[in-house]
N, C-alpha and C positions, 0 to 999 in steps of 0.2 A: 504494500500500500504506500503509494506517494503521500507526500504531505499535502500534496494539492494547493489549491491559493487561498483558499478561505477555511477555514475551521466554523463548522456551523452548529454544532449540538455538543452536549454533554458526551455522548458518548463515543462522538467522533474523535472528542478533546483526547476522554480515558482512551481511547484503542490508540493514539498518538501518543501519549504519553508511557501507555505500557511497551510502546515498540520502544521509545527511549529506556527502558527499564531494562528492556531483552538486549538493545545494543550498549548498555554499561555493562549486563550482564557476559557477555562475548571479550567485551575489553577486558574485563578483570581475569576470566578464565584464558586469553591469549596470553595474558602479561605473567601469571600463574603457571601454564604454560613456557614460556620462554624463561622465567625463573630457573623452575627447573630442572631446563636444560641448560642451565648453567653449572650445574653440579659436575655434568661431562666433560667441563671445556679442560683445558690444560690448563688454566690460569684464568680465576674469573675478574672481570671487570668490576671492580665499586664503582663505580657511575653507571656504566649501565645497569648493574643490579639495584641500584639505587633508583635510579629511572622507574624499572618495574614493580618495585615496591610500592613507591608514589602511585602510579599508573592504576594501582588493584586498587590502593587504599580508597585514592581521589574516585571510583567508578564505582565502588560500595558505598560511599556518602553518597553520591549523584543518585545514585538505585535510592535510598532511602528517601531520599528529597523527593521523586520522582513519584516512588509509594505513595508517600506523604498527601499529596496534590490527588490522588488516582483517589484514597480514602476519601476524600473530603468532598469529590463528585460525587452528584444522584444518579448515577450511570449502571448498568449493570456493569460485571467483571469480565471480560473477554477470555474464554479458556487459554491459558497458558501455550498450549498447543498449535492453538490457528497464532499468534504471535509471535513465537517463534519461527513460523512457518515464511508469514507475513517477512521476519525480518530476514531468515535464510533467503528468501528469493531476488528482496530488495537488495541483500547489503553485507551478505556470505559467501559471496564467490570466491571467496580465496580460504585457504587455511594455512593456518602460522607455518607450517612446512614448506608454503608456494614460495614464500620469501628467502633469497638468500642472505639475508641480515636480518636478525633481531630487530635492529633501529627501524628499517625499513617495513616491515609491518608493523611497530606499536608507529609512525609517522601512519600508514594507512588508517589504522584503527581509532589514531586522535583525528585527523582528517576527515571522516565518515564522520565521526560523532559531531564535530565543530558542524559540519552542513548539516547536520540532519534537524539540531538544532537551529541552527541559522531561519533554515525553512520554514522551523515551526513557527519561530518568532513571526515571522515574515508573514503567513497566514494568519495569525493569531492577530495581529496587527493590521490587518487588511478586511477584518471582519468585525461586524457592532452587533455577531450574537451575545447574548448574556449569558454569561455560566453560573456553573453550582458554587463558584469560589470565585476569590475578588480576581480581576483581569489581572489589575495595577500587579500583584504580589505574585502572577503568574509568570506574567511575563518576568517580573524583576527577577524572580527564583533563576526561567530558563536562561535569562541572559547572563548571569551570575555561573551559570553550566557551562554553555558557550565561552565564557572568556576563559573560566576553566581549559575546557579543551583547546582554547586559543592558544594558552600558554604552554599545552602540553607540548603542540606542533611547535611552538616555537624552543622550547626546551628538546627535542627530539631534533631538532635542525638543527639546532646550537653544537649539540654531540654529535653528530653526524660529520658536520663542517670539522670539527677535531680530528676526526678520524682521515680526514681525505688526505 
C-alpha cells in the first residue's frame, strides 16, 4: 500500500501507521541481524557496531511511539499478517545478504524509513480529515521520526565517507 496523497479516515491513518511499525520492525531485526554477524568478522568494528546498536535501539522507540498513536485511534486493528505482507511487497525486496556492506543496507533501510515517513507527513498535510487524535501532535510525533531517520542516513554517510 502506497501512502497515497491524502490520508482520509481513521483507519486508513492506523493501517499507515502500522506499516511504519512493521518497517521499524524490519530495521531493528536487519541491524540485529548484521550485529551478529559481526561476531564472525576477524576484527569487529566499534562504530559500526555502534551504528547498529543505535539503529535497533532508535527503531524500538519509533515502534513504541508509532503503537502509541495506532492505540489512541477509533480504528479497528489490521491483522499483523496483511501488514507485513502490505510492507514485504512495498519495501522488502532486498535482504540484509543482497548487500555487500553492512553500511550499505542499514543506509537502505534508514533511506526507506526517512521516505516512507516523508510521504506520510506529506498526505497527512494535504488532507482536512479529522482524526481520532490531535493532527498538530501527529504530525509533530512523525516529523520528530523523520528527522530521526534523517540523521540516521546522514550518520551512515558520514561512516561510509571514512571508509572510502
Amino acid at each position: 500500500m502506497s501512502v497515497g496523497h491524502r490520508v482520509t479516515s481513521d483507519h486508513q491513518l492506523a493501517r499507515l501507521l502500522q506499516i511504519g511499525i512493521v518497517l521499524e520492525e524490519v530495521v531493528e531485526a536487519r541491524s540485529y541481524h548484521h550485529y551478529q554477524s559481526l561476531d564472525d568478522a576477524p576484527t569487529l568494528d566499534p562504530e559500526i557496531e555502534s551504528l547498529l546498536e543505535h539503529a535497533a535501539a532508535e527503531s524500538a522507540e519509533h515502534r513504541k511511539r508509532l503503537e502509541t498513536l495506532v492505540d489512541e485511534l477509533d480504528a479497528e486493528s489490521i491483522p499483523f499478517e496483511e501488514i507485513e505482507t502490505l510492507v514485504e511487497a512495498q519495501y522488502g525486496g532486498t535482504e540484509p545478504e543482497d548487500f555487500d556492506d553492512i553500511l550499505y543496507d542499514q543506509l537502505c533501510n534508514e533511506e526507506t524509513a526517512y521516505k516512507f515517513y516523508d510521504d506520510l507527513i506529506g498526505a497527512l498535510r494535504a488532507s482536512d480529515e479529522a482524526f481520532g487524535i490531535d493532527r498538530d501532535r501527529l504530525i509533530e510525533t512523525l516529523v520528530e521520526i523523520r528527522e530521526e531517520e534523517a540523521d540516521g542516513v546522514e550518520e551512515v554517510t558520514k561512516l561510509m565517507n571514512t571508509r572510502q
